[in-house]
N, C-alpha and C positions, 0 to 999 in steps of 0.2 A: 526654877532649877538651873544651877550654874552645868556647864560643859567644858569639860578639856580643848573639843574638837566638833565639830557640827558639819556633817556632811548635809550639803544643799539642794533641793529642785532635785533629785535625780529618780529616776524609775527603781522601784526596789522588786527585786524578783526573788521569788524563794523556788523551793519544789513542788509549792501549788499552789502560787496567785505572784500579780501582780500589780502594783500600786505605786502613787504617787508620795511620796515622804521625805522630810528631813531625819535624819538619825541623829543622833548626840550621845555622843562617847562620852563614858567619865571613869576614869582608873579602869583603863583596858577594854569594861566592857558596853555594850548597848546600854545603853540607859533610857533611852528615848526615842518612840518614832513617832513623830507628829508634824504638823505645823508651824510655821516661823519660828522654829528652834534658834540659838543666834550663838555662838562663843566666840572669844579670842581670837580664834586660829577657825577658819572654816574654810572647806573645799566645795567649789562649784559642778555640781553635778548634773547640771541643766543638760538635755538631749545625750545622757549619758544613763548605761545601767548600771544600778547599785548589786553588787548579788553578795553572795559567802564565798568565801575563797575557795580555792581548789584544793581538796587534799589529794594529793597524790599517794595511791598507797601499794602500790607495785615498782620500787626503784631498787638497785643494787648499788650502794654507796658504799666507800670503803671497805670495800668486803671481796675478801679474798676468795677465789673460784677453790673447788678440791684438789684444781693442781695446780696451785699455788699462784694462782694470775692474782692481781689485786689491779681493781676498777683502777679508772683516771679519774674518776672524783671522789673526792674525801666530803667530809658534810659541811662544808666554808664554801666550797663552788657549788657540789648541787644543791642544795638551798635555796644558791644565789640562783642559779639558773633554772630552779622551781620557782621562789619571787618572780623572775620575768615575765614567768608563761605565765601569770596568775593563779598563782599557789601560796598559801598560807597556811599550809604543812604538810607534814612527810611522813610516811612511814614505809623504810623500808625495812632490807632484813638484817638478821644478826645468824650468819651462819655456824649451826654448830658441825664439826667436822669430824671423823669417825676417831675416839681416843678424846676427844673432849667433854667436857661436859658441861652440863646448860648452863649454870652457875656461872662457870668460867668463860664462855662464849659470852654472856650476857655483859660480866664485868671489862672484857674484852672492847666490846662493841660503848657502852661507857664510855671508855678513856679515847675511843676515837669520838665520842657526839659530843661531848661536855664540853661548852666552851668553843663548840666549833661551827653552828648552826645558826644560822639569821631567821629559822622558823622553826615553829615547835615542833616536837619530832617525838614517834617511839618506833618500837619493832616491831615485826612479825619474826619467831624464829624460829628457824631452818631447823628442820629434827634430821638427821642422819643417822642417828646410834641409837636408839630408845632401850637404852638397860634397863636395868630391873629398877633401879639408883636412881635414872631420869624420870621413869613412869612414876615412882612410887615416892619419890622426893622431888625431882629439881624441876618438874613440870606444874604441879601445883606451888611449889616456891616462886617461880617465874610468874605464873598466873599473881601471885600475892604482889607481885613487884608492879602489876600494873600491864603485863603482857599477857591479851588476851586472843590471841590468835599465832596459830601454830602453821607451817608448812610442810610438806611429804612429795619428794620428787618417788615417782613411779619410771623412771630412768635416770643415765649417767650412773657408772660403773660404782662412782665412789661416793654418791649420793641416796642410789637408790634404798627402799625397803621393800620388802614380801610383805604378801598379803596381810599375813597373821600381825606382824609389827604394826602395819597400817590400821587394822580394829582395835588393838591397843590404843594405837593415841587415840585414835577417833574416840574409844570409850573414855580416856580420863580426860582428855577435852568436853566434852559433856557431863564429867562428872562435877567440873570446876567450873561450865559455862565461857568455854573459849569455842573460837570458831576454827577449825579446820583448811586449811588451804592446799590444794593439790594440786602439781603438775604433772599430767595425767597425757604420758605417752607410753607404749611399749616398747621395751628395753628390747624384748627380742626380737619381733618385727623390724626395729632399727638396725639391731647389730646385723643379722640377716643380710637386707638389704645393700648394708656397708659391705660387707664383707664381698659381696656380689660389685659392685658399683668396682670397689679397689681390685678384684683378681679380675678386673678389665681395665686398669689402670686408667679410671676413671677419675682423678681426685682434684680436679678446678673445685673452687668454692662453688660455682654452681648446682654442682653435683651432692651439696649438701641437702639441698630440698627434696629429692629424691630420694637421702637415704631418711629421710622422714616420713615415709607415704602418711596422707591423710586415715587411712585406718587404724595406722596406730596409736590417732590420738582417737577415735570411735571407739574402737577395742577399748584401750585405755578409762575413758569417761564414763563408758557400759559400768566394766569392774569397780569403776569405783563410787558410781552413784550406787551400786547393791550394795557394796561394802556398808556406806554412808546411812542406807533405808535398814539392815539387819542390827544397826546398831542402834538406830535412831537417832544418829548425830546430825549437825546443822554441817554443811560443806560447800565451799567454793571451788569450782573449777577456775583457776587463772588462763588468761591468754587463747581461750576458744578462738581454734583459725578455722574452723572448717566448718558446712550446715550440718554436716550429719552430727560434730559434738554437738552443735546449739541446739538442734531438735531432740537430743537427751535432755539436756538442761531444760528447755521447755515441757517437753513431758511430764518431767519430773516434779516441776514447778506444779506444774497445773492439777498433778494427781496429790496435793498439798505437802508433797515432802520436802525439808527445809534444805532444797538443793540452790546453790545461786551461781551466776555467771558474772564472768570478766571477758574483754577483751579489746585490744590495743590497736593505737592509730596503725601500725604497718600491716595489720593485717584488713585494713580500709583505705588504705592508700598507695600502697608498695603491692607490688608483685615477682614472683621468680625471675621474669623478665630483668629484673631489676641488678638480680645478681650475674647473669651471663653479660661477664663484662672483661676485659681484657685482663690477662697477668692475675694479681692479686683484687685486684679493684670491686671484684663482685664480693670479697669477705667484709667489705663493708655493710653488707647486706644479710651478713650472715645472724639467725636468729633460732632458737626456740621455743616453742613449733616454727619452721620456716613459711615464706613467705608463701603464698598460692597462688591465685590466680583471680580474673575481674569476676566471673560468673559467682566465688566466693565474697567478694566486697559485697555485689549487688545482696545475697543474701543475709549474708551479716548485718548487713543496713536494715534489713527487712526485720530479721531480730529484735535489733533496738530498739526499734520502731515497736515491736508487738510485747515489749518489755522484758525478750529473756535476758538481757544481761544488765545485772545493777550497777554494774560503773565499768570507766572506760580506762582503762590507766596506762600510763607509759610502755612499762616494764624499762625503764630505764637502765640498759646494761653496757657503761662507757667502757668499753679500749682501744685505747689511739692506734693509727694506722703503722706502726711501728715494733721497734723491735719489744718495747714495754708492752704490747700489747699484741693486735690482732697477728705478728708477723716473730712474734717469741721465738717460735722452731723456726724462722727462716723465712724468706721469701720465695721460696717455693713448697712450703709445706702443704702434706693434704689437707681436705677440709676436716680429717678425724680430730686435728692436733691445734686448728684455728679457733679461738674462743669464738664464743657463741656472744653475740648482742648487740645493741646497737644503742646512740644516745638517744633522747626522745623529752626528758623530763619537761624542756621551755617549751619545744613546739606542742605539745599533747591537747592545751585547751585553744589556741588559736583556731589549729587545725580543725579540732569538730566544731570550734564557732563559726568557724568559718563556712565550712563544707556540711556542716548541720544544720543552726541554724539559718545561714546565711541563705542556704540551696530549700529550705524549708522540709527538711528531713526531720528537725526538732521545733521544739518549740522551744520558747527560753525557761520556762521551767524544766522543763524536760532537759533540758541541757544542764543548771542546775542540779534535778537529782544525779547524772552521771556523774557529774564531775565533782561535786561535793556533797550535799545530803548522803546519800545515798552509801556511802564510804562511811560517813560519819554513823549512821544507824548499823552500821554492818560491825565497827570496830570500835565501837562504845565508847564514843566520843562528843553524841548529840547528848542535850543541846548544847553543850559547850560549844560546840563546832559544826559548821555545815548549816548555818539557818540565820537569818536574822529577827533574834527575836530578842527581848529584853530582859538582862541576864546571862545573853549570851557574851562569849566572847568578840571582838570586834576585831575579827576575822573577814576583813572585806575587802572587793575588787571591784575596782569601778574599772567598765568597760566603753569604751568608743567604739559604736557599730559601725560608725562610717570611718575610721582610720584603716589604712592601705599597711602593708608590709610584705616583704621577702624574709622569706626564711633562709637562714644562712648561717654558718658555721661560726662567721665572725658575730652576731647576736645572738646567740644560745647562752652564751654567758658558762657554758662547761667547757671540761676539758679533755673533751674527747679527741676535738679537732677537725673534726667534720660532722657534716649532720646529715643523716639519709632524705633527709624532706628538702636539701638545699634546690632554691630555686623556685620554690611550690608560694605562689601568689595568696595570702590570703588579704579577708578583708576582716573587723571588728578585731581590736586590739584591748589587751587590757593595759591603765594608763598610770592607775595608779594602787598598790600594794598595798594593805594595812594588816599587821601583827599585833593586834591586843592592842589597835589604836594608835600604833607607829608606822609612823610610813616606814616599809623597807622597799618601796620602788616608786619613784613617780617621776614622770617627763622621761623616761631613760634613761634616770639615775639612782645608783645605790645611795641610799640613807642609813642601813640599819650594819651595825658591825657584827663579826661572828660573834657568839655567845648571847645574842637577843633568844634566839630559841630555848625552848625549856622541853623537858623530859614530859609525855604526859603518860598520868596513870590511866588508864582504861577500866571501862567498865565490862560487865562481865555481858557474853551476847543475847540478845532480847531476840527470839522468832516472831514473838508477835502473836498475831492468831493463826501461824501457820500451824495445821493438826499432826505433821510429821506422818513416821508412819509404825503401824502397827505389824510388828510381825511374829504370827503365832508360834514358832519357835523358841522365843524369848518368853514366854510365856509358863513359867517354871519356880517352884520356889530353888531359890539358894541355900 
C-alpha cells in the first residue's frame, strides 16, 4: 500500500491505550497503523508521542461582545495560535445578538471563517433572542447546516434569558439532538454585589472577583441542571471555577443524567491574587466566572481526576491591553465597563501536559480524552476527529515529553499581546502539527496558509447509554 506521508517509531496514545506504531497517511486521512510502513516523505517519531490533535472548543474569535468589543483575533491568528499549542481544530462561537437572527448570525460568522482558518473549524451558537422564528425555524435550520450545539448565558444584561426561554431551547435542542451549553452565573447575585462593591467606590479590576461570589455560579448550576433533568435534555456547564458547581456536575453525572462539565486552565493555575496588581494591570486577569483561589485548583484537580469534567478548554477571550480593548472606556475605568477575558487558546495543552501529565495528575490517555476525544464525542465530530484510528482524519500532534519551554506572549502566536501564564515553565512540547496530513506547524514554523481549514458539519449528539432522567410530570398525553 503506497503512503503520502508515514509517521515513524512513535508511541501512539488515544483515550484508552497505548501502543507502538507507524501511521500512513494517504489523501488526508489514516490509512494505516502498523509495522515498517515506509513513504516519500516520512517524520521520525522515535521517543516522541503520536496522539490526535486538540480540538479546542471553548474560544471567542472574531466575535463581537453585546457591547460592541470585537476579540483581537480573527480566525488567521487564532488558528494559528491553536496550531502552536497543539490544536487541529476549533470551534468557537457565532454570537447571535438581540434584533438578529440565527440565519444571519450564522451567515455573519461565514464571511469572517471562510478563507481565513489554517484548521478546521465550526460553531457553537450563542442564543440571546429565542423568538418564536428562531425556535421554530432558524434553530432546526442551523442544526440542518451542521451546527449542533447551542449556547445560553444565565447572565450579562444584554445576553441573558429566563428561565422559561431557557426550556425552550433546551426542548428543541433535544428535539433536533443538539447539545446545549450554559453559562451559568446569577444575574442578580452579581448585580447585587456590584452595586455594593461600587457605592463604596470600590472599582480596581480586582474587585471584580468579588462582585462574582462563588454562589452565584452554585445557585446558578442548581437551576440549571433541574431545568436540563425536567426536560430531559443533554447539557454542559462551561468554565466550572468552583467545587460546590463541580460536586452538581458530579451528582448529576452519577444519578445518570445527561449533565457534563467544562473547565479551563485559569481556573488551575491563576488565582485572584493574580488580579490585585497595580493601576490597570490586574484587567489582564479579568475573567468570567473569575479567578478563586488554591484551595479551589487543589479541588478542581481532584475533579478531573474522578472524571467530572469531560474536557478542558481555553475559553479563549483575546483583548489587547489597550484602548481596542481591555482599556476602551479609559484607563481608569471600573471593572463594570472592562471586558471580561483573557487569551489562552496556545498555552491550554502545554499547560496540563505539563502540570498533568508531567506532575502525574494524568495519564496520557486521560490527557487525550480532555483535550481531544472527548470534545469530539461531545460535538459530533468522532471518528472523524479526536482518535487515531483508520478512516479517520489525520488530525495529529506529535509531542516531545522532554522538550523545555516559557510561556510568553512573544510565542502564543495571537494577538492579544500578552499572555496571563507569561513566565510559567513548562515541560513536554508539541513539535509538530498535522491538518488532514499537512503539516501546519513543525520545528516552530508555520507551513499551512489561512484557508487550509474547512467548515465541518457535525453530527447530531450521541448520550450513549447515559439513562437521562425521568420526570413524572412530563408524563401526560399531548
Amino acid at each position: 500500500m503506497s503512503f503520502d506521508l508515514v509517521i515513524k517509531g512513535g508511541t501512539c496514545v488515544t483515550a484508552s491505550e497505548m501502543f507502538e506504531a507507524d501511521i500512513g497517511i494517504q489523501d488526508g486521512q489514516i490509512a494505516a497503523l502498523g509495522t515498517d510502513l515506509s513513504a516519500p516523505d516520512e517524520i521520525d517519531a522515535r521517543d516522541k508521542f503520536v496522539m490526535p490533535g486538540g480540538i479546542e472548543a471553548h474560544a471567542h474569535i472574531a466575535q463581537n461582545s453585546a457591547t460592541g468589543g470585537m476579540t483581537a483575533d480573527d480566525y488567521t491568528s487564532g488558528s494559528i495560535s491553536a496550531a502552536f499549542g497543539g490544536n487541529t481544530c476549533i470551534i468557537p462561537f457565532a454570537a447571535q445578538h438581540r434584533g438578529m437572527g440565527v440565519t444571519e448570525t450564522l451567515d455573519l460568522y461565514d464571511s469572517r471563517a471562510q478563507g481565513a482558518s489554517v484548521l478546521d473549524y465550526s460553531y457553537h451558537l450563542i442564543v440571546s433572542d429565542p423568538t418564536e422564528k428562531v425556535l421554530t425555524e432558524e434553530l432546526p435550520a442551523a442544526f440542518k447546516r451542521g451546527i449542533t450545539s447551542f449556547k445560553l448565558f444565565m447572565t450579562y444584561d444584554k445576553m441573558l434569558i429566563n428561565d422559561a426561554q431557557f426550556l425552550d431551547v433546551l426542548s428543541v435542542a433535544k428535539e433536533h439532538g443538539a447539545l446545549t451549553m450554559v453559562h451559568a452565573e446569577n444575574a442578580g447575585m452579581i448585580k447585587w454585589m456590584t452595586d455594593r462593591l461600587l457605592a463604596h467606590g470600590l472599582t480596581a479590576p480586582k474587585y471584580h472577583a468579588l462582585s462574582h461570589p462563588a454562589l452565584a455560579e452554585e445557585e446558578a448550576i442548581h437551576r440549571a441542571i433541574c431545568m436540563a433533568k425536567l426536560v430531559d435534555a443533554p447539557l454542559l456547564i462551561v468554565h466550572v471555577s468552583t467545587p460546590e458547581g463541580a460536586a452538581l456536575v458530579q451528582n448529576a453525572r452519577a444519578a445518570g443524567a445527561t449533565i457534563y462539565g467544562e473547565t479551563c486552565p485559569q481556573y488551575l493555575f491563576l488565582t485572584r491574587e493574580d488580579m490585585d496588581k497595580p493601576g490597570m494591570e490586574g484587567a489582564a486577569f479579568m475573567c468570567s466566572p473569575p479567578l478563586r483561589d488554591k484551595a479551589t485548583q487543589d479541588s478542581l484537580w481532584q475533579h478531573i481526576q474522578a472524571g467530572t469534567f469531560d474536557v478542558v478548554s481555553s475559553d479563549h477571550s483575546p483583548y489587547c491591553m489597550d484602548e481596542t480593548g481591555k482599556l476602551a472606556n479609559g484607563p481608569d475605568a471600573p471593572f463594570t465597563v472592562i471586558a471580561n477575558g483573557m487569551p489562552g487558546i496556545g498555552a491550554r495543552l502545554p499547560l496540563l501536559f505539563s502540570e498533568g501529565v508531567g506532575k502525574g495528575r494524568l495519564t496520557l490517555p486521560e490527557f487525550v480524552a480532555l483535550s481531544s476525544t472527548n470534545a469530539a464525542r461531545l460535538y459530533g465530530l468522532l471518528p472523524q476527529k479526536g482518535t487515531l484510528a483508520i478512516g479517520a482524519d489525520a488530525d495529529i500532534v506529535i509531542w516531545d515529553p522532554a522538550a523545555k519551554g516559557v510561556i510568553s506572549a512573544q510565542n502564543q502566536h495571537d494577538n492579544a499581546g500578552y499572555s496571563p501564564f507569561e513566565g510559567w515553565e513548562v515541560t513536554g512540547l508539541p513539535i509538530t502539527t498535522l491538518s488532514r496530513g499537512m503539516r501546519v506547524v513543525e520545528q516552530g514554523a508555520l507551513h499551512a496558509k489561512a484557508g487550509h481549514g474547512q467548515f465541518l458539519v457535525r453530527a447530531k449528539f450521541d448520550a450513549g447509554s447515559r439513562k437521562g432522567t425521568a420526570v413524572p410530570e412530563q408524563n401526560f398525553d399531548l
